[in-house]
N, C-alpha and C positions, 0 to 999 in steps of 0.2 A: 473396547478400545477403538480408538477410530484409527481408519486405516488414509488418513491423508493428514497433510501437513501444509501450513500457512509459509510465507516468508514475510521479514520485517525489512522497512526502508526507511530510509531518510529521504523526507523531499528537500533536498536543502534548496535554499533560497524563497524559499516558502513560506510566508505569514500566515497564509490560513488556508483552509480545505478550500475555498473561492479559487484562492490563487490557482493552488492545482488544476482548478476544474477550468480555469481559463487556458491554462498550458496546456492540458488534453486537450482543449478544443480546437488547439492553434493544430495546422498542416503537419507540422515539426514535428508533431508528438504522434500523430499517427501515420498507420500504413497505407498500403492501396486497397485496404477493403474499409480503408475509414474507422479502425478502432485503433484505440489507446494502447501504447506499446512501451514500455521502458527498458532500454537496451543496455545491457551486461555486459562484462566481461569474461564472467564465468559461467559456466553452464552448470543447474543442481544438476545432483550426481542421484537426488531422490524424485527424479522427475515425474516416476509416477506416482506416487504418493501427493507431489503438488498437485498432478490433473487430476487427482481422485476426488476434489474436493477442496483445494486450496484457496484461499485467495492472499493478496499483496495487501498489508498491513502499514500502512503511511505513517510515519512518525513526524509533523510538523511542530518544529520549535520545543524539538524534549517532550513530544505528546503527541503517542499514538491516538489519532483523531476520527481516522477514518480508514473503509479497506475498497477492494474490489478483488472480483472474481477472477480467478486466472482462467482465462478460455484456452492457450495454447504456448506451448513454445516455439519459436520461430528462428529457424537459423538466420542469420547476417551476416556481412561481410562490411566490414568496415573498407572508406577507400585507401586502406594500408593494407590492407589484403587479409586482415586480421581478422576471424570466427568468432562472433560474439552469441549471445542470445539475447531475445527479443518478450518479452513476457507479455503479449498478445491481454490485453485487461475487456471487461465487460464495461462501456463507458460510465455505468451507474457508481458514484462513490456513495457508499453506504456508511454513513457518521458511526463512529462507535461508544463507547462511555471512554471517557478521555482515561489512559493509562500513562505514568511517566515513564519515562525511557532514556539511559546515558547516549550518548554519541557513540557512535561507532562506525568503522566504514566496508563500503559495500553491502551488503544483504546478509541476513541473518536465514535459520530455519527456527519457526514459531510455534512450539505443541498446539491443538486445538484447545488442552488445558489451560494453557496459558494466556489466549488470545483472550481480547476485550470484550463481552458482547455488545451486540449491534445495540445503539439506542432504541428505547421503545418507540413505535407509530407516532406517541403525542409531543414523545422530546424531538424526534428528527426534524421537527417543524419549527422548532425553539429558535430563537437568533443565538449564533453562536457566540459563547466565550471567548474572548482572545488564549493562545495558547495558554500563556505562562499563567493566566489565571486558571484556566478548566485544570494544568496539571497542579495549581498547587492545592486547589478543592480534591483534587484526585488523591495525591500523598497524605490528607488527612484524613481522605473515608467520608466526604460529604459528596461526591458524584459517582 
C-alpha cells in the first residue's frame, strides 16, 4: 500500500493545460522563490501523506488532464488576516491519460489507486485534445 496520497482540483476558467501553464507563469501565481503555488482555504489534515509523495491533480473542463508534484505547504495569510495554505507545486505539469470528473468544490483527497497514469514519453508530445473530447474518448475506454 502506498503510503501518500494525491489531491484533486478544479482549474476553473481553464480551457486547457496551456491555459494553466500560462497562469503559473504569470507573477500572480507564484511566490518569492518563483514556484507555482495554489492557495486554500483549508489546510489537509493528511499532510504528510501529501508530502510523502503526492502531487495536485488538475481537473480542466470535467477532465482530469494533467498533475504536479506537491513540493511544500506554506502558510499565508490572506490581507483579512485570514490562514490559508499555499500548495508550493513543481512548475513541471505532467499531462495524464484524460479521466472524467463531476464538479465539485474546493479540493478533494485522490488514492494513488485511483489517480490517472501519467501519459507515456511518445503521447506527452501529442497535440492535445480539447477537453470535452479527450473525456469523452475517456468514458468509452478508447484513451
Amino acid at each position: 500500500m502506498d503510503n501518500f496520497t494525491h489531491i484533486l482540483k478544479l482549474s476553473v476558467g481553464t480551457e486547457a493545460v496551456e491555459d494553466l501553464a500560462a497562469w503559473q507563469a504569470s507573477a500572480r501565481a507564484r511566490g518569492a522563490d518563483g514556484l507555482p503555488r495554489h492557495v486554500t482555504r483549508m489546510w489537509p489534515k493528511r499532510e504528510a501523506e501529501i508530502l510523502g509523495g503526492g502531487s495536485l491533480y488538475w481537473v480542466i473542463k470535467g477532465v482530469i488532464l494533467c498533475r504536479q508534484r506537491i513540493l511544500r505547504l506554506d502558510e499565508v495569510t490572506g490581507s483579512d488576516g485570514i490562514r490559508r495554505c499555499a500548495f508550493v507545486l513543481d512548475p513541471n505539469l505532467i499531462r495524464t491519460n484524460p479521466a472524467t470528473k463531476r464538479p465539485f468544490q474546493g479540493w478533494r483527497y485522490l488514492a494513488p489507486a485511483d489517480a490517472p497514469a501519467d501519459l507515456s514519453a511518445k503521447r506527452a508530445q501529442d497535440d492535445a485534445l480539447p477537453p470535452e473530447l479527450a473525456g469523452a474518448l475517456a468514458d468509452i475506454g478508447v484513451l
